[in-house]
N, C-alpha and C positions, 0 to 999 in steps of 0.2 A: 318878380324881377328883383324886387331888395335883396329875399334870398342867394341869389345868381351876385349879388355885386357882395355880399357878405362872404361868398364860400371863394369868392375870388380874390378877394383883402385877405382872406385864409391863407391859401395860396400863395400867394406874395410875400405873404411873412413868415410863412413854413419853408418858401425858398429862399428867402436872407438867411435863416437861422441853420440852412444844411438840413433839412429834415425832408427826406426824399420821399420816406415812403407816407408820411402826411401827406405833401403836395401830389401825390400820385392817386391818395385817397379823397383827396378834395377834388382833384380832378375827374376821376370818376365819377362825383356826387353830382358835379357842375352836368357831364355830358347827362347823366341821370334826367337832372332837371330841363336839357335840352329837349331831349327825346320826352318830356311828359309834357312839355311845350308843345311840339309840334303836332303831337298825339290830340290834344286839346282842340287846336287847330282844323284838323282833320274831321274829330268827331263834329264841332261845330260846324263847317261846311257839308258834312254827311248829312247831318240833319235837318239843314237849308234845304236841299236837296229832296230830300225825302218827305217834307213838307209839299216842296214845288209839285212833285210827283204824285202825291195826293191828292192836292186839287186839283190834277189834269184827268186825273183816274174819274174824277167825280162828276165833272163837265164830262167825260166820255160818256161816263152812265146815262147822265141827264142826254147826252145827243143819240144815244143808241134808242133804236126802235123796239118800241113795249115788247113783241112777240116774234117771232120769225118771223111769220106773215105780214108782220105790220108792214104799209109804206113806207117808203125811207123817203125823206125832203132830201132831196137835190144838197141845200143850203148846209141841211143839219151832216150830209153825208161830205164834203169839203170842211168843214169844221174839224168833222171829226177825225180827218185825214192833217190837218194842220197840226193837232192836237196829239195824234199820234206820233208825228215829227216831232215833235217838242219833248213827248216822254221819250224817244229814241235819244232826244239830244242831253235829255236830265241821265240818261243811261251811263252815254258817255264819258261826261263828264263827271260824272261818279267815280269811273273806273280811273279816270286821268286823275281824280283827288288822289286815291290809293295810291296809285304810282306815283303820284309826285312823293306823296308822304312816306314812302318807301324808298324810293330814290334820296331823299331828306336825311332819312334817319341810315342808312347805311353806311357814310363815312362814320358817323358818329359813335356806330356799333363796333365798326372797325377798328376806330382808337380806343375804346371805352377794354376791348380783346387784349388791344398791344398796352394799356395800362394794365390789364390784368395781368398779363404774362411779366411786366415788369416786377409789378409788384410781388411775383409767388418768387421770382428769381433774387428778389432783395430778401423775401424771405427765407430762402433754402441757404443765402449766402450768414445770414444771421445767426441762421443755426447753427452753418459750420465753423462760423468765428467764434461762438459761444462754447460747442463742442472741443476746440483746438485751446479753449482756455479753460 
């Protein structure tokens, strides 16, 4: 986070002093660091998840019957039906973290594009005011 308020006092002073294509490359760095934020995010909840998902996997083992032929308990067979709910519902919401975190980072991709295109356009402009001199 200090980074993110460093490159944004960057920023700010690169835009007092007229320096576009600084502030256009700070701004870039900044959505950079957005997007490894949210990224962070993501895999941290992924991994919750995948956790949850594990120990549901394992309780199924333990309620599954030894052999095909084995009897099934009634009890252990409603368990293991609750339990299967529950990985369906960690499924879910797996797929909902993706999408969020993808939904998240697409504006961010989108300016991070229109600072690029700014910045090669200040560049082509550079050249040919350099070239004209």
């Amino acid at each position: 986070m200090t980074e993110k308020k460093e490159l944004g006092a960057a920023a700010m002073t690169a835009a007092l002093h007229g320096e576009k294509t600084a502030v256009l490359e700070l701004q870039h760095a900044m959505i950079g660091e957005e997007i490894k934020a949210r990224e962070a995010i993501k895999t941290r909840n992924l991994a919750g998840i995948k956790v949850d998902e594990a120990t549901i996997r394992e309780e199924l083992v333990q309620l599954t019957p030894a052999h095909e032929g084995a009897a099934d308990d009634p009890n252990a067979r409603k368990e293991r039906h609750l339990l299967e709910r529950q990985e369906t519902e960690l499924h879910r919401e797996e797929r909902a973290e993706e999408r969020a975190a993808w939904t998240d980072e697409q504006p961010l991709t989108r300016e991070d594009r229109e600072i690029h295109k700014v910045t090669l356009e200040q560049e082509q402009r550079r050249k040919r005011i350099d070239e004209l001199m």
